[in-house]
N, C-alpha and C positions, 0 to 999 in steps of 0.2 A: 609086522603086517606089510602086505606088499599089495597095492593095487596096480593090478596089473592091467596093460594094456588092450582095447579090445580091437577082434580081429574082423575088420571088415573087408574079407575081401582081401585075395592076395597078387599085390604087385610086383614082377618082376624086370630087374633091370638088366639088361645084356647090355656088359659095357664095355670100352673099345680101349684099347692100353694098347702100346708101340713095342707090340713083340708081333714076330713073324708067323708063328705057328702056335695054334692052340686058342684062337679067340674066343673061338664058342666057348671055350670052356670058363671063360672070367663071366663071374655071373652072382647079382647078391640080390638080394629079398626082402623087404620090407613088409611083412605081415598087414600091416597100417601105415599110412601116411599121417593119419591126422588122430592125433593119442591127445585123450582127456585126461589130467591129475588130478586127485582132489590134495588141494593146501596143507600143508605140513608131513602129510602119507608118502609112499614110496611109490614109483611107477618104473614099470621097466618097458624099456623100445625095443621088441624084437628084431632081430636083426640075422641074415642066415649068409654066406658067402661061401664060395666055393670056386678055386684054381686049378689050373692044367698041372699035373703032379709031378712032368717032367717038358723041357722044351731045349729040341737041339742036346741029349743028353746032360743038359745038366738040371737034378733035380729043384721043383721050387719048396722053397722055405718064407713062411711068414718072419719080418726082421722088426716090424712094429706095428702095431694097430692105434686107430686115434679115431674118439669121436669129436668134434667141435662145433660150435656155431659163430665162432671171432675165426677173423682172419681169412685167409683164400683158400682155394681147393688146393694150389699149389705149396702154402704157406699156412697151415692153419695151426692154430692156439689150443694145442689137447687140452681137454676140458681137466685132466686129473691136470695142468699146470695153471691153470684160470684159479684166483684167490676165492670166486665169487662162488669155485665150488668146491675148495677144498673140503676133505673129511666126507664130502658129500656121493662121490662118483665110482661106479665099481663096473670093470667092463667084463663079459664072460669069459672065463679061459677054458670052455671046452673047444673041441676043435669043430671051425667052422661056425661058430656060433658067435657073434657080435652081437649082443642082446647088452644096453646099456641101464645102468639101474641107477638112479637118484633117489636119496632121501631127504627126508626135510623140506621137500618142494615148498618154493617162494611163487609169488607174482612175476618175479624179474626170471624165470625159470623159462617162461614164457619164449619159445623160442625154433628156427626150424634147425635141428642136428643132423651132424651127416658125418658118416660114417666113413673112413680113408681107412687102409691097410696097403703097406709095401714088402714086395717082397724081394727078393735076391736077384731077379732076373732083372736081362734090362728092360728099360720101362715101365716093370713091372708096380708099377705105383698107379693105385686105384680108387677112386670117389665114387660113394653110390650116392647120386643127385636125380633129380631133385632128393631132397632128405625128408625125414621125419617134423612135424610142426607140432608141436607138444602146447596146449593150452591151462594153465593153471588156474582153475577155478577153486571157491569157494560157495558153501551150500550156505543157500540163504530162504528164510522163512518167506512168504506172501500171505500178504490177510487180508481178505476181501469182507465185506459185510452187506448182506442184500439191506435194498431199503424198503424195509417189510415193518409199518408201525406195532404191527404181534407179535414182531421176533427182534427186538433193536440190541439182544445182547446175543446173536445167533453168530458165528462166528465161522469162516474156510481159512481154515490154513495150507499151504502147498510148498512142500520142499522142492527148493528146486535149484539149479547151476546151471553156469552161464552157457557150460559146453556139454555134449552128452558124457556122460560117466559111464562106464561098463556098467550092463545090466545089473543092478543091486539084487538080492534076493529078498531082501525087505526093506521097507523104511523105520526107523525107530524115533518114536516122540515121546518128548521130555517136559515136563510140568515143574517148575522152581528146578530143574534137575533130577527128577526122578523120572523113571521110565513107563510111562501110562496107556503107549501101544504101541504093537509091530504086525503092520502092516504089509502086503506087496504094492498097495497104493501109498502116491505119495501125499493122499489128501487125509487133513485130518479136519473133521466139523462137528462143533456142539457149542450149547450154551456156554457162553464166556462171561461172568459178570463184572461187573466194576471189584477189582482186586490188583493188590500188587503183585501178581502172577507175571512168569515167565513162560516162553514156550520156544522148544527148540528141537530141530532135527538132526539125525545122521544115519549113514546104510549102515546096517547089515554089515558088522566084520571091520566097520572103521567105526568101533564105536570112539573110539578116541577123540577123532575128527566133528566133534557136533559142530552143528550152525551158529552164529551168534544168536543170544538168547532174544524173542521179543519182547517186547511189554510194552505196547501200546493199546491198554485193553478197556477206555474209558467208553462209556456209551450213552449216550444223551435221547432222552423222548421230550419230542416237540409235538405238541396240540396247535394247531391252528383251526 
């Protein structure tokens, strides 16, 4: 499963590198700057770049590509050499395409990337900055309860995450584990009575990914 990045809106960077001829042409694209993950899923940072194909006769050639978040734009720590991502990092090898792809996303993932590629010419070494700001969330249940003495076991549940998630096409909710409804709303509400019940969410397509379960379902009537 791959959750994939959404696209809000495309920013382009025209960026400056210490060659004589052909600037216009260094040029990369960040589809989004600001990418939601959901926890343990896959997300990928699109990413687009494009160079002058030749300067002063000699042609250019990509010699390495590196995304990072350690380290400087001059110095930086490619992520495939970071322990904290090993097994985890796959960068695109079509041409033109730096589209970076993480699985197993952590908390600690949490982070802004950026993108370098160097190429043969001189100065031909380039940072698309600002970078990508990747936020790792997890889906978490909310239960609200009105204070209505004819309904004290009435119950809203609301799946929800800390950051926006690419549009879901449904929401799916879970009873002890079993699957009870899928929705495109992320609200679920009905009588809940005193039980050792569970209740828990996830989108559409990451069923893997549910919420942690709730179970705080006691409910007390008070006369005064």
């Amino acid at each position: 499963m791959s959750l994939t990045a959404a696209v809000s809106g495309c920013l382009v960077f025209l960026l400056s590198v210490s060659v004589i001829q052909g600037q216009n042409d260094w040029r990369m694209t960040y589809p989004s700057t600001q990418v939601c993950g959901l926890k343990r899923s896959t997300v990928n940072i699109r990413c687009v770049y494009t160079f002058p194909s030749k300067i002063k006769d000699l042609d250019t050639k990509v010699k390495e590509t590196i995304w990072f978040t350690k380290g400087t734009d001059i110095e930086p720590v490619d992520l495939k050499t970071d322990s904290e991502y090993s097994g985890r990092v796959q960068y695109s090898s079509n041409n033109n395409d730096c589209t970076l792809t993480i699985r197993d996303l952590r908390e600690s993932d949490s982070a802004e990337y950026k993108f370098r590629f160097i190429t043969n010419q001189p100065g031909g070494k380039v940072t698309g900055k600002p970078g990508v700001t990747l936020s790792v969330t997890d889906l978490q249940v909310e239960v609200t309860r009105p204070q209505h003495i004819l309904y004290p076991s009435w119950a809203n549940l609301h799946c929800q995450s800390s950051c926006p998630l690419p549009a879901p096409t449904s929401y799916i909710w879970y009873q002890n584990g079993q699957k009870i409804k899928e929705d495109r709303s992320p609200h679920y509400a009905n009588y809940i009575y005193y039980s050792p019940d569970s209740f828990s969410c996830a989108i559409s397509g990451y069923e893997d990914f549910p919420s942690p379960p709730v179970c705080e379902f006691t409910f007390s009537l008070s006369l005064t």
